[in-house]
Legacy VTK file of the C-alpha trace (Angstrom):
# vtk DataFile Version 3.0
C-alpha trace
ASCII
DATASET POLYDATA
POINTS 586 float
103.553 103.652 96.246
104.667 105.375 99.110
102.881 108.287 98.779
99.837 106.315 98.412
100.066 104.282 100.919
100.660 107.334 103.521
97.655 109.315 101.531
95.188 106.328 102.777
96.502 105.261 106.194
97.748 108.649 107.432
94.002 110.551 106.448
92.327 109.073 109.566
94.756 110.943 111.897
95.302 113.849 109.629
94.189 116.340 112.530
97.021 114.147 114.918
99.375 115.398 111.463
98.424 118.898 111.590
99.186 119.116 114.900
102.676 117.432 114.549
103.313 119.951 111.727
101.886 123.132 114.019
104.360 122.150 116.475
107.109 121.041 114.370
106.900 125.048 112.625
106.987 126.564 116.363
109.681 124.854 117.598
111.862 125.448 114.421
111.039 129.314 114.510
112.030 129.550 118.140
115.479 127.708 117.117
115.858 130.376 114.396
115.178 132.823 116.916
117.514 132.030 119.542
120.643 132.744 117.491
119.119 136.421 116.728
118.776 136.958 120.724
121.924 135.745 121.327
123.731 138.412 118.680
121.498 140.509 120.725
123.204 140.012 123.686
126.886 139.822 122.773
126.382 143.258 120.715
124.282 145.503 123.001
125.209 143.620 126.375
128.706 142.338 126.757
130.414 144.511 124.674
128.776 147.794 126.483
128.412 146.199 129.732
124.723 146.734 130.047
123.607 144.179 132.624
120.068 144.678 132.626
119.686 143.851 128.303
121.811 140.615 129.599
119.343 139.346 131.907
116.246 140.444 130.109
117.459 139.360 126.447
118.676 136.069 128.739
114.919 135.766 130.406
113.588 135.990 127.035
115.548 133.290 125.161
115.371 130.955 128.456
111.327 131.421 127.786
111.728 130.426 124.126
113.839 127.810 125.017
111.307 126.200 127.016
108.828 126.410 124.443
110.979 124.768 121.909
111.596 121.902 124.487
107.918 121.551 124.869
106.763 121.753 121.592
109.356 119.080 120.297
108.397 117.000 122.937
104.220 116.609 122.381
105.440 116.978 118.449
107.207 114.018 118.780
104.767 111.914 120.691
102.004 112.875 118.522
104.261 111.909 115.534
105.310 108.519 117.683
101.341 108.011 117.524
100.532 108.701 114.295
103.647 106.181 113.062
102.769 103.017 115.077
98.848 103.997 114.400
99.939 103.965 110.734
102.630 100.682 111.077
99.118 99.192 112.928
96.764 99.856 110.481
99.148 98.782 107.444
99.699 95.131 109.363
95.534 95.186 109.963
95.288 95.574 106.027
97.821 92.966 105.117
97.005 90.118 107.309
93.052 90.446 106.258
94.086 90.655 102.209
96.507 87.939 102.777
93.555 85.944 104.696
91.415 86.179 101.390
94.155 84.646 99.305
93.189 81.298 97.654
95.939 78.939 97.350
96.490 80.101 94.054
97.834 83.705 95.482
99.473 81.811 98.255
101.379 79.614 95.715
102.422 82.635 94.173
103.947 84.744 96.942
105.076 82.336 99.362
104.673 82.146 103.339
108.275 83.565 103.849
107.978 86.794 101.681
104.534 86.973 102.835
105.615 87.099 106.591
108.783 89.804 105.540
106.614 91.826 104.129
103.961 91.910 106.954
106.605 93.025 109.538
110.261 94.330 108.062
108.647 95.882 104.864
105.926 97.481 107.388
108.630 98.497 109.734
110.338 100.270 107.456
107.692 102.159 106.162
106.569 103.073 109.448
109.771 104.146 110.107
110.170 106.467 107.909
106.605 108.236 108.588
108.119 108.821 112.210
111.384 110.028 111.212
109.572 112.560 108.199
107.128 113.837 111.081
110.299 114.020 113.561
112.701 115.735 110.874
111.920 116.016 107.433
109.158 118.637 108.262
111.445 120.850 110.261
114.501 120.529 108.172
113.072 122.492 105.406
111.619 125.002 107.665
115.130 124.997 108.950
116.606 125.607 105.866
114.372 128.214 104.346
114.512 130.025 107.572
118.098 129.749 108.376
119.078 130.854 104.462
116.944 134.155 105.009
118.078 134.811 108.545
121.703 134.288 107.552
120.811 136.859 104.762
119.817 139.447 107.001
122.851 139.217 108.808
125.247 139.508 106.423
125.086 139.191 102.683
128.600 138.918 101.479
129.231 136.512 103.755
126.073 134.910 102.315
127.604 134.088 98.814
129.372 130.570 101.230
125.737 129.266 101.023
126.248 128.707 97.340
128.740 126.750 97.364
128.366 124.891 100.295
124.864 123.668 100.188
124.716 122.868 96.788
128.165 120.973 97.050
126.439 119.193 100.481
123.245 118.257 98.505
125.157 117.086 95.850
127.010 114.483 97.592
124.657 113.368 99.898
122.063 112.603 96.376
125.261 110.369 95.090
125.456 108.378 97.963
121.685 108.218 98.390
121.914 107.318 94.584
124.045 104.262 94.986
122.244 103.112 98.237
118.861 102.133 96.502
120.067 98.916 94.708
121.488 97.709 97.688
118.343 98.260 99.736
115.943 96.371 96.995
118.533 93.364 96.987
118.721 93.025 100.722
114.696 93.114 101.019
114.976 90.099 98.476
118.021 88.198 101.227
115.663 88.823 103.909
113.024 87.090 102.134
115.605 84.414 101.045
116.726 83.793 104.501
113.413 83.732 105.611
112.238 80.972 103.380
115.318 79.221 104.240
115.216 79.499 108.072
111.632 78.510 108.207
111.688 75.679 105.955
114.858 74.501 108.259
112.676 74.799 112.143
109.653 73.006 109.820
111.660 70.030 108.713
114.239 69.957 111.704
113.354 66.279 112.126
114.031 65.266 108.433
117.110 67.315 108.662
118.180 65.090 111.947
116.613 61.672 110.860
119.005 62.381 107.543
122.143 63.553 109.568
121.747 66.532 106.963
123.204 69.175 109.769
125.869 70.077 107.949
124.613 70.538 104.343
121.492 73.112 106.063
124.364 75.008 107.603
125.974 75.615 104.131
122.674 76.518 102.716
121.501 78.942 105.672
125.593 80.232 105.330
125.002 81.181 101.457
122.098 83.188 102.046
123.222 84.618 105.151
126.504 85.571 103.522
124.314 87.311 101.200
122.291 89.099 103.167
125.843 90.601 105.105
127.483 91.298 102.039
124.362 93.172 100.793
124.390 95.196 103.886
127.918 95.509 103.930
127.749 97.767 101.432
124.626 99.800 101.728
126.227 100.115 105.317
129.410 101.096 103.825
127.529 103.869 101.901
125.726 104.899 104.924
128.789 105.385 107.521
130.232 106.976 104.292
128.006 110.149 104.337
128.371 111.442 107.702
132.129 111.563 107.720
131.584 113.569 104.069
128.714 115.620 105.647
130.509 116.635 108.592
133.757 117.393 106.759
131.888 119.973 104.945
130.546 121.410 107.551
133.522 122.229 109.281
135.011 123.621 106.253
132.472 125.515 106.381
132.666 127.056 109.675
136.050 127.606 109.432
135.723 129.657 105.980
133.253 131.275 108.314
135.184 132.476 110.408
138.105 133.164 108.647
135.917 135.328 106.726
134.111 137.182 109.115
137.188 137.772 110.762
138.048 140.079 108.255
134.818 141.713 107.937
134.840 142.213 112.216
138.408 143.819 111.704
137.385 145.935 109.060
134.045 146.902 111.131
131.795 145.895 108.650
130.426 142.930 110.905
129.971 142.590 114.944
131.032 139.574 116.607
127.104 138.532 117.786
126.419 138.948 113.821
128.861 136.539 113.156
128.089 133.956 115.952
124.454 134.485 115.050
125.727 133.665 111.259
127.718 130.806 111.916
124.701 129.573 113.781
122.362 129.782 110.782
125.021 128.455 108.770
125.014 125.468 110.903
121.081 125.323 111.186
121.190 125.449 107.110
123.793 122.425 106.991
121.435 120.673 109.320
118.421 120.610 107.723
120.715 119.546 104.321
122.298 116.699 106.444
118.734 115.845 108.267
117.082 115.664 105.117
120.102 112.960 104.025
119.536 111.009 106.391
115.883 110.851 105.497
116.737 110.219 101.679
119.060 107.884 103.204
115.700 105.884 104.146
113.103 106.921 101.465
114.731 104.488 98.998
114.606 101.363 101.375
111.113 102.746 102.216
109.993 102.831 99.175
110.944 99.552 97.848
109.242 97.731 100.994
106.059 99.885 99.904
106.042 98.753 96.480
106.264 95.293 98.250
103.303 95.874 100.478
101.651 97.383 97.595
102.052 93.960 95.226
100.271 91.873 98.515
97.323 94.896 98.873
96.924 95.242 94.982
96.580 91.380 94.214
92.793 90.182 94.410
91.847 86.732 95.376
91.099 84.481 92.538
88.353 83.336 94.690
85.747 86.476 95.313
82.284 86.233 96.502
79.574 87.244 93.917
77.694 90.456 94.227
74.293 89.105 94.419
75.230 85.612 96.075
72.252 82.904 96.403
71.100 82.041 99.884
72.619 78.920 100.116
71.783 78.545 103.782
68.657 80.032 105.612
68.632 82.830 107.764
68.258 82.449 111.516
64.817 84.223 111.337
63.437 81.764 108.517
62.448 78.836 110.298
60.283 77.871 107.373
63.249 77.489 104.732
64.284 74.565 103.131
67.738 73.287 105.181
70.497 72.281 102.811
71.060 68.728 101.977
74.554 69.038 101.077
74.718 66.507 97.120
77.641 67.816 95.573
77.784 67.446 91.641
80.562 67.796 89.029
79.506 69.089 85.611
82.224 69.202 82.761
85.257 70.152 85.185
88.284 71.430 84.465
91.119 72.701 86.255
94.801 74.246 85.176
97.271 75.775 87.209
98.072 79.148 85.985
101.145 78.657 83.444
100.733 75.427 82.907
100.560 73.713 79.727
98.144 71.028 80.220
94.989 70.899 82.409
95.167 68.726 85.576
91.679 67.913 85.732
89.702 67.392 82.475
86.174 67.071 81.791
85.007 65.541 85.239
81.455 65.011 85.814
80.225 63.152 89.372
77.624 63.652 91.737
77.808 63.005 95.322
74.755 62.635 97.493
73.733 63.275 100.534
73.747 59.567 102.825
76.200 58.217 100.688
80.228 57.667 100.673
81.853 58.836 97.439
85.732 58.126 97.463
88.274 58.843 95.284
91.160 57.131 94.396
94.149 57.171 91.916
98.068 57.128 91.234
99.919 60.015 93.261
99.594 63.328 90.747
96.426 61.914 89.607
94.637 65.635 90.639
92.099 63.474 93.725
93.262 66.368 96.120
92.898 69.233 93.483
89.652 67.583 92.805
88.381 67.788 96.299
89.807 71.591 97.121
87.200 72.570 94.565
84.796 72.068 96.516
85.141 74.828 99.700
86.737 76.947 96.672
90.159 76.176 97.827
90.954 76.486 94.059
88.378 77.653 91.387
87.295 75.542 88.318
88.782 76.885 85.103
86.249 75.041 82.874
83.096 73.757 84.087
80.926 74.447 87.449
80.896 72.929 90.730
77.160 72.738 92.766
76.653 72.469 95.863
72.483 71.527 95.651
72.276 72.555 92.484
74.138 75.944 92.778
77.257 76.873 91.441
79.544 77.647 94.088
81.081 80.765 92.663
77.481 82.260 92.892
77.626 81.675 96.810
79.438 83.198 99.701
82.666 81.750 100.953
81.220 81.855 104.600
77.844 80.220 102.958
80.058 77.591 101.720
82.218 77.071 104.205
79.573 76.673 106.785
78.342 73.362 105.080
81.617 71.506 105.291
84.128 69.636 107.143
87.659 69.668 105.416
90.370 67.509 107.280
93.558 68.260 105.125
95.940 66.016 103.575
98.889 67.219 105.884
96.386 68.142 109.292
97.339 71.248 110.759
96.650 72.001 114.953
97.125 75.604 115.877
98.912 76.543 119.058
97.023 76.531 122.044
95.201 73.554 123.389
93.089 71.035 122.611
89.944 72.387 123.342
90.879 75.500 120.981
91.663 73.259 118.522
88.271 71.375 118.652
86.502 75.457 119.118
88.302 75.743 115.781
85.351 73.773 113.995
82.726 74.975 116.550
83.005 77.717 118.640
80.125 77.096 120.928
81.151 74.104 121.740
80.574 72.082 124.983
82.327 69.719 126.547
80.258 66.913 126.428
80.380 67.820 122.465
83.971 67.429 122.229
84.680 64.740 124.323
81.986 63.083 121.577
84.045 64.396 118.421
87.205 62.442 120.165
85.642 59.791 120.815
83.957 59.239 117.022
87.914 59.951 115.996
89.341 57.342 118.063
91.157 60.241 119.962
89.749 60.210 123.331
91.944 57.642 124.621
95.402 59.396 124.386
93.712 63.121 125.076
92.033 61.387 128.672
95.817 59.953 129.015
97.009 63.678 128.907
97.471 65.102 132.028
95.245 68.399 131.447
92.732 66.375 129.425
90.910 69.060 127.002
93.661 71.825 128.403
96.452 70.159 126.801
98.608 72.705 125.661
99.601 71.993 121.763
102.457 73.526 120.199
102.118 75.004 116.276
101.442 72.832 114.009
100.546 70.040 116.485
104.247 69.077 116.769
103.628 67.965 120.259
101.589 64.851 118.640
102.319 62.156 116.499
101.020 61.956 113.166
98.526 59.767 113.514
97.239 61.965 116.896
97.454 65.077 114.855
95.192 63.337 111.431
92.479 62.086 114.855
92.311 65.401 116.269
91.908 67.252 112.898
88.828 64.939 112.241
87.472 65.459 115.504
87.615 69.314 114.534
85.680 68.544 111.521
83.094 65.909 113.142
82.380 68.439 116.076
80.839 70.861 113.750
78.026 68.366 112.100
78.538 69.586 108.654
76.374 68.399 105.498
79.558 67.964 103.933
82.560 66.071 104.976
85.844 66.137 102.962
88.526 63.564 103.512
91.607 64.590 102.250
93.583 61.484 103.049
93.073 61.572 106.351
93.637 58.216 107.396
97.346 57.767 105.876
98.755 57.823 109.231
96.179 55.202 111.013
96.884 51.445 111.196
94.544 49.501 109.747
92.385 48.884 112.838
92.302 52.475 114.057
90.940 53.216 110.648
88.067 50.497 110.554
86.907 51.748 114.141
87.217 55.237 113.122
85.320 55.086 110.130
82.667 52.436 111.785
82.315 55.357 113.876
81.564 57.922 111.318
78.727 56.302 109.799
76.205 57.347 111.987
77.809 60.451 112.156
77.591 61.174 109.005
74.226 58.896 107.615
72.303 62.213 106.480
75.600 63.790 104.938
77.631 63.882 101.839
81.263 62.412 102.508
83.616 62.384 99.849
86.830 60.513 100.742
90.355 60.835 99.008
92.310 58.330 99.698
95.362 55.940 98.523
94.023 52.907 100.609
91.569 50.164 99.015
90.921 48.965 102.386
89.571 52.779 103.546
87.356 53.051 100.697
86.417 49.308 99.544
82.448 50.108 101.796
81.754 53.215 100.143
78.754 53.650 97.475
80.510 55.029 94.843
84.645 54.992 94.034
85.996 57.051 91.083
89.172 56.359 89.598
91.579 59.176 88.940
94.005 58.607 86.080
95.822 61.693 84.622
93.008 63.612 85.506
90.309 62.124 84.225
87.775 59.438 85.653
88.478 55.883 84.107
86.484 54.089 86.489
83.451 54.638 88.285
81.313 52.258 90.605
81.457 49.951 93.540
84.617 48.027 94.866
83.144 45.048 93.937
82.052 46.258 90.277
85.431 48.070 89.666
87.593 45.039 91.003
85.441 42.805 88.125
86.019 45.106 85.317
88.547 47.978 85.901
92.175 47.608 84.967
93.292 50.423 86.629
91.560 50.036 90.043
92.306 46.026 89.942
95.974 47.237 89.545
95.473 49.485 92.510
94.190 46.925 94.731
96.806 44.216 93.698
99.448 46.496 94.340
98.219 46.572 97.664
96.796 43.171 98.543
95.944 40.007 97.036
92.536 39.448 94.955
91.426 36.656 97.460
91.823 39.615 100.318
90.227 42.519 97.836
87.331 39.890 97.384
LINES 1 587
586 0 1 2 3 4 5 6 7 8 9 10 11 12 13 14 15 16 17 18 19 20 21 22 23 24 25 26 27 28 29 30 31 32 33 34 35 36 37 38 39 40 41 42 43 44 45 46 47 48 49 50 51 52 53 54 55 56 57 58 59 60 61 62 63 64 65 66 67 68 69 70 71 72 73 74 75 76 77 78 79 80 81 82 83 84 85 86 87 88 89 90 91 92 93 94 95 96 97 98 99 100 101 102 103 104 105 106 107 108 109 110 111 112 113 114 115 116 117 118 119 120 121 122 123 124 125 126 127 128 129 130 131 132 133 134 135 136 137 138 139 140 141 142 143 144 145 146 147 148 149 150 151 152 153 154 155 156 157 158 159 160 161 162 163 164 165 166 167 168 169 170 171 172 173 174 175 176 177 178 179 180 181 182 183 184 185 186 187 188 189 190 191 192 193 194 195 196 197 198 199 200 201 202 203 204 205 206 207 208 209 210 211 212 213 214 215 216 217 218 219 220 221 222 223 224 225 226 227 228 229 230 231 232 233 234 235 236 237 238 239 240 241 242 243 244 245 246 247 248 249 250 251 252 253 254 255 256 257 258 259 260 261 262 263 264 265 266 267 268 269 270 271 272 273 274 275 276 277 278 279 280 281 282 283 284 285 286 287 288 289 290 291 292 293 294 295 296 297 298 299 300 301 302 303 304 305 306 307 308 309 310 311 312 313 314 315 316 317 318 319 320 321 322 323 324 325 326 327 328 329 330 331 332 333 334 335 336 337 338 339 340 341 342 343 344 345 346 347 348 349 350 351 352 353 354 355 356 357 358 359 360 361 362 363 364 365 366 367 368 369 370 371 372 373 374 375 376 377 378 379 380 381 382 383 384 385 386 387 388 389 390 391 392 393 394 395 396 397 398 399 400 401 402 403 404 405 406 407 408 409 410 411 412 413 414 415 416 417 418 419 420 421 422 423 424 425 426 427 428 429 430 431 432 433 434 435 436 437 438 439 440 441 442 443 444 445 446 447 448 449 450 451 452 453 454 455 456 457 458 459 460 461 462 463 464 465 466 467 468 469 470 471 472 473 474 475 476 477 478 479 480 481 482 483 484 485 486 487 488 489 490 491 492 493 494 495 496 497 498 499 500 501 502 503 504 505 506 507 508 509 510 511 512 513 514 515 516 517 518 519 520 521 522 523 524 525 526 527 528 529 530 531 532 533 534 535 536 537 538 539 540 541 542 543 544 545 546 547 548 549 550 551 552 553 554 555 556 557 558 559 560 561 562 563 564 565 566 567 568 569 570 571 572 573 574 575 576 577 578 579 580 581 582 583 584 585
């Protein structure tokens, strides 16, 4: 998967690459060459005393010198380029596959591992592009170069490289061997700690509220405890190798020169020979212990690409259709039919993938357009899975879903999405301010428009109270408010945007009772033309609307107005007892 992934996202800068590589090759060969002019000098300069070969051989390597400088330099900044263009590009493809997730997919991965492997897994793989641009493509020039070099200098002396690089390689691929477990189990800690740390900032106030303190520190201690001992060891491996790697070098340089002592004294060997030797010795050990430290990365690399990989690979359960219908009219079509937004159920079923039992079964509504159709049932009763089939949230697994007579599978997501107004069960604010917030549903926006929306969701009192009005700032998630702020604000977003459809997920849990009555007197002529299907646990939110289903194990047992249902519905009359007397209901 690594390889793949640096085929695709390295071939738009593969000119940027050839460059790094051009320059990578020219400032290896004028390291290889340096040690050969400075044999040069020792052996036909010092040792005679000829001054003039000293200061020209000396001219020469000062000009190669400065060409290796400046070649590694613009090699690695056109490497540095191509990495974080690469790192870039790789985030860029994540974040938009993860954005076409349905909540299925979402279930599936999680946020935490999501958000790892957006930014450590990508970091790591980015990583090691740079450092292969930076080293691994001159360490095997390096080595290749230094080997024959050091051959043409002396080929007894040659017979060390046997034994020493093999030995070298060999040790540095058992430690390298070891490493990779540890890397893939501390990937899987960082997720853990992750999903731990973020549920722990989400839920600070439960944790506070329930003087749980201490119990979250034992549970963020396990997994951080993990997560050290993990790297403990991979770290232990890693400070392991360079000790090992430079003990064998020096061995090596000292068998060196113990050697070519012996061959100087017996005048088979000058003394620039063997400097220039012990220098391509040195050059060859490099290249072995660069390319170590590489390997030393490839195996953390590589798991955290066959992460990235898994996200990039996994389609959305949702997909637009190849030849969607034309749901809504074109802005050049004046003369098309608008969309009157009747929603109808035909033979529904849902399951959750792995699960034994459906959680919807055979449901078959229709809600029109001008009328209020609200659901209601027992918690787990499937009312919210129900109404996140709708905006395709969640495909049907049995059955189809219209939207004016279409299926919605046969229709684009932005089609469909256009035509409604979903206010979630938990409402969500994004950080920024209150205007964004209200942009959210309607980009265009004016202020006169949202100052409408807030005031149709009860919300324009406490945002006028504010002392930037509109420019509020709100923090993520909308922490900033209370709950029942948040739930006003989130309908507000949905109201600004006029859509044919509205979906209430229970979005009036957090209201009292006479926030809800004005807030819903004020969505009726609002919403007169549209279709507005209401989920809700309340009898009192839904006891004016047209037509109530009853949700029981996923399946409608009741099905009519509140007065009909409260005559001759055992479920819905044990609802509304539950909640206030029959005298009140009636």
């Amino acid at each position: 998967m690594l390889v793949t992934l640096a085929r695709k996202y390295l071939g738009p800068y593969r000119w940027a690459v050839v460059a790094v590589l051009v320059l990578q090759l020219v400032q290896t060969l004028a390291a290889l060459y340096l040690p050969s002019l400075n044999a040069d000098i020792i052996d036909h300069g010092v040792v005679v005393g000829d001054i003039g070969r000293i200061w020209s051989t000396g001219g020469w390597m000062l000009v190669v010198s400065l060409g290796q400088v400046v070649a590694s330099v613009v090699a690695v900044y056109f490497g540095a380029q191509v990495a974080t263009s690469f790192g870039r590009d790789l985030r860029r493809d994540l974040f938009h596959t993860v954005q076409t997730y349905s909540a299925r997919e979402m279930a599936r991965f999680g946020a935490p591992t999501l958000i790892t492997r957006s930014t450590n897994d990508v970091q790591q793989v980015q990583m090691t592009v740079l450092m292969t641009f930076t080293i691994m493509v001159m360490a095997p020039i390096m080595l290749v170069g230094g080997v024959i070099l050091a051959l043409a200098e002396d080929v007894t002396m040659s017979a060390l490289l046997l034994v020493v690089v093999p030995v070298l390689a060999a040790t540095a691929g058992v430690i390298v061997w070891r490493m990779v477990p540890h890397f893939r189990r501390m990937q899987k800690r960082i997720d853990a700690i992750n999903s731990v740390l973020r549920e722990q900032i989400t839920g600070l106030r439960v944790v506070r509220a329930f003087v749980r303190e201490g119990r979250e520190k034992e549970r963020f201690g396990v997994v951080n405890e993990e997560l050290f001992d993990t790297s403990l060891r991979a770290g232990r491996l890693m400070a392991l190798t360079f000790p090992v790697v430079m003990l064998i070098m020096n061995m090596s340089s000292v068998a060196v020169l113990w050697f070519g002592a012996h061959e100087i004294e017996a005048g088979g060997m000058q003394i620039g020979s063997l400097t220039a030797f012990l220098s391509y010795l040195m050059y060859i050990l490099m290249a072995v212990m660069m390319s170590t430290m590489i390997f030393m990365m490839i195996p953390r690399a590589a798991v955290a690409a066959e992460r990235i990989g898994e996200v990039l690979e996994t389609e959305s359960s949702v997909v637009d259709p190849r030849s969607p219908v034309a749901l809504v009219p074109a802005p050049d079509d004046p003369d098309a039919p608008a969309p009157r937004g009747e929603v109808s159920f035909e033979g529904v079923e849902f399951r959750y993938p792995g699960a034994e039992a459906p959680v919807l079964h055979d449901l078959s509504f229709t809600a029109e357009p001008g009328r209020t159709t609200a659901i209601i049932g027992s918690t787990g009763s499937g009312k919210s899975t129900l109404l996140n089939l709708v905006p395709r949230l969640f495909d049907a697994t049995g059955g189809t879903v219209r939207v004016d007579g279409v299926d919605v599978r046969d229709v684009t997501q932005h089609d469909l999405g256009s035509l409604m107004g979903l206010v979630p069960q938990k409402a969500y604010l994004f950080s920024g301010t209150v205007a964004d917030n209200l942009r959210y549903g309607k980009p265009d926006a004016t202020e006169e428009e949202m100052w409408a929306a807030l005031e149709v969701a009860q919300a324009r009192d406490f945002v006028e109270a504010l002392p930037d009005g509109l420019e509020a700032v709100v923090a993520q998630g909308g922490t900033t408010f209370s709950g029942g702020q948040r739930q006003r604000l989130a309908i507000a977003r949905a109201v600004i945007r006029r859509p044919r459809i509205y979906l209430f997920d229970d979005s009036f849990s957090a209201l009292d009772y006479a926030t809800d009555a004005r807030l819903r007197a004020a969505l009726k002529p609002q919403t007169r033309d549209a279709t507005v299907i209401v989920v809700a646990q309340r009898v009192a939110t839904i006891r004016d609307a047209e037509q109530i289903l009853v949700l029981d194990h996923g399946r409608i047992v009741g099905r009519g107005t509140h007065a009909e249902l409260l005559a001759d519905n055992p479920t819905y009359q044990e609802i509304v007892t539950s909640q206030m007397s029959l005298e009140e209901a009636a």
